[in-house]
Every structure is written in C-alpha cells, then in structure tokens.
C-alpha positions in Angstrom: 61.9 -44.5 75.6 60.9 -41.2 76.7 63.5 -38.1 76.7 63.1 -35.2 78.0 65.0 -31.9 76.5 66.5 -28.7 78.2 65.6 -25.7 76.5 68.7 -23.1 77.5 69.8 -20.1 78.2 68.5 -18.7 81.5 66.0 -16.5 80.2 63.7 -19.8 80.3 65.7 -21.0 83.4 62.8 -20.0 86.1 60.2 -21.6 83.9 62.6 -25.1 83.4 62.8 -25.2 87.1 59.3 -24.4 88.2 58.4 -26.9 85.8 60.8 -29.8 86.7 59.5 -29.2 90.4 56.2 -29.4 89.6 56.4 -32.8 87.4 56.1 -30.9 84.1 57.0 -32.6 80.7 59.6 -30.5 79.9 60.2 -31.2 76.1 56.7 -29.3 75.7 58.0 -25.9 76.9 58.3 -22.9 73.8 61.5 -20.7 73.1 61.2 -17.6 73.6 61.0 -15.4 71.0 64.4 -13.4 70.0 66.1 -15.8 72.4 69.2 -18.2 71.2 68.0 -21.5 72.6 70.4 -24.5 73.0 68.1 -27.7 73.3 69.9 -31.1 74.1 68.5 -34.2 75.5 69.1 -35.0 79.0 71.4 -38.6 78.2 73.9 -36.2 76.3 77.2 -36.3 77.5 78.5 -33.0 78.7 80.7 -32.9 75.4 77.9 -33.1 73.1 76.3 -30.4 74.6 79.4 -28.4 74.5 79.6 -28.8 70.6 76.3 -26.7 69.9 77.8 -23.5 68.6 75.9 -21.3 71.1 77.4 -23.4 74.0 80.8 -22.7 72.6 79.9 -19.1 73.8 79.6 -19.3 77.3 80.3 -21.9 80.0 77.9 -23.5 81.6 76.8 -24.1 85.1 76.1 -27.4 86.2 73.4 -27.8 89.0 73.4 -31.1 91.2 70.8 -31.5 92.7 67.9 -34.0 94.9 64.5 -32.1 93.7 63.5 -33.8 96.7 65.7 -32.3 99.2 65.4 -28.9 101.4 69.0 -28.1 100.8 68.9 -28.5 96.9 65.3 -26.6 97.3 67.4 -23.6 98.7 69.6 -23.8 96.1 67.6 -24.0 93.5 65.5 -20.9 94.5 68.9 -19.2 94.7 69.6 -19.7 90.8 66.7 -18.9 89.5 66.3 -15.3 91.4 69.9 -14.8 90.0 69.0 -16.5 86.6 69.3 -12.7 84.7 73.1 -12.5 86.2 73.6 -16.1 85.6 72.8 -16.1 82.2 75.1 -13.0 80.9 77.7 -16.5 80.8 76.7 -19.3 81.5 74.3 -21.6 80.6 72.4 -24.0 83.6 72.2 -27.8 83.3 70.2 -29.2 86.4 71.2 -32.5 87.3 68.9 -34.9 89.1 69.2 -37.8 91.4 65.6 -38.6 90.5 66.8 -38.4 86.9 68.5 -42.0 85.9 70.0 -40.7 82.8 72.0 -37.7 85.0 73.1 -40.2 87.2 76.2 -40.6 84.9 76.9 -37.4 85.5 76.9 -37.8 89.1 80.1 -40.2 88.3 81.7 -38.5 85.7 81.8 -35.6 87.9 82.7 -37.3 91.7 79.7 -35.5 93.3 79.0 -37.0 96.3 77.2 -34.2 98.9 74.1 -32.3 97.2 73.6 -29.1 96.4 76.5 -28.9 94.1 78.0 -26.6 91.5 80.7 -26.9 89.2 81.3 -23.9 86.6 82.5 -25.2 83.2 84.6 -23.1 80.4 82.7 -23.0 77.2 85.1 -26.2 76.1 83.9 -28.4 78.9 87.1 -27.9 81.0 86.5 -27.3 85.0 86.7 -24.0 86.0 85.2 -23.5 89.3 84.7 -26.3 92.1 82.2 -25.0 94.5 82.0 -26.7 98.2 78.9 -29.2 98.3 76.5 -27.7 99.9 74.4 -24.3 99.6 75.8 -21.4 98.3 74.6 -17.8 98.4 74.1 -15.2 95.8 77.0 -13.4 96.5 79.5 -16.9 96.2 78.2 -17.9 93.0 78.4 -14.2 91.4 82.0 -13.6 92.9 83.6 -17.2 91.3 82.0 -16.3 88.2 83.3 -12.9 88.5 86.6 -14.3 89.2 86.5 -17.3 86.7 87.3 -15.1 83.4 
C-alpha cells in the first residue's frame, strides 16, 4: 500500500502542484529550509490533520479538484500564482478525483461540481463556502479577507 504525503505550507505549494500534475511521487519532495512543514498522509481524515500543532495556526484551504479537467486546470494555476497571499493563513489540501483515498472527502464534504473551495477555521469548522466552479484572485483573497 503506497501513500503519498503533503508537505505544507504554501511556500512548497507551487512545487506540490507542479508535481502532482506532472505524475510526481510526492512523498520524495524536501522541506524547505527555515520553513514549518506540516506533512500528513493523503487517507487522513481532515481532523487528524487539524491536530498537528502548526495546523492549529491557520485554517486551511481545501482544493477540489479533476487534475484532469480545464476548469480545475484554471483553478489550480490561480492558487499557486497567489500561493505567497494564500499561505499568510491558510494551509492548501488538493483533493483529487483521480485520488481514491480523497474520494471520502468528496462525501464528507457534499462536493458535487469541480473546481471547489471550501475555507476551514484552524479547528476544522467551515468558514467559507465558495460556488463550484472557478474563482478568481480577487474572490478567493476577499473571503479570506472577510473570513477573520
């Protein structure tokens, strides 16, 4: 049984994407140095991700996503150019439909349209909803502005 681990915050956000696109193992990639680093395995339930003491922090952003798909494509280019602003607080947790241990996730959640985004408070609770679908720059960096 092969896992594959998220290595979080943002700062190694553009490299985690770029890597799951490409077919990367991902439980190879490095921390940065100087970085806090929050590494779970993919078939962790949001809760146990939550009780890391550096996710206690900030909130996190969870990213639904087809890799497959133009629409989550869009999306997903749209995180990471805003992965500096992103990562001031929250963490990112892509979740895949190609991925069969995020399809719980899928159901936990109700998504039903990709690209979706919810925004969680650093103790799991929902904070922000976002529309399925894609949303730009500014709609992402105005709910978290708004989401204190």
């Amino acid at each position: 049984m092969t896992t594959r681990q998220f290595i979080l915050p943002l700062q190694l956000c553009v490299c985690l994407l770029v890597m799951m696109l490409s077919g990367h193992e991902l439980a190879a990639l490095e921390p940065c140095k100087n970085t806090q680093t929050v590494t779970f395995q993919a078939d962790q339930p949001i809760e146990a991700v939550f009780a890391s003491t550096a996710v206690q922090q900030k909130g996190m952003l969870l990213l639904f996503i087809n890799p497959n798909g133009a629409p989550c494509q869009m999306q997903m280019k749209i995180i990471i150019e805003n992965a500096e602003e992103i990562e001031k607080r929250y963490f990112i947790r892509p979740i895949q439909t190609t991925e069969p241990k995020d399809r719980t996730f899928f159901y936990q959640f109700g998504i039903r349209s990709l690209p979706a985004i919810i925004l969680l408070k650093a103790n799991g609770e929902i904070l922000h909803r976002f529309p399925p679908g894609i949303q730009t720059k500014q709609q992402i960096l105005d709910a978290m502005r708004l989401m204190k």
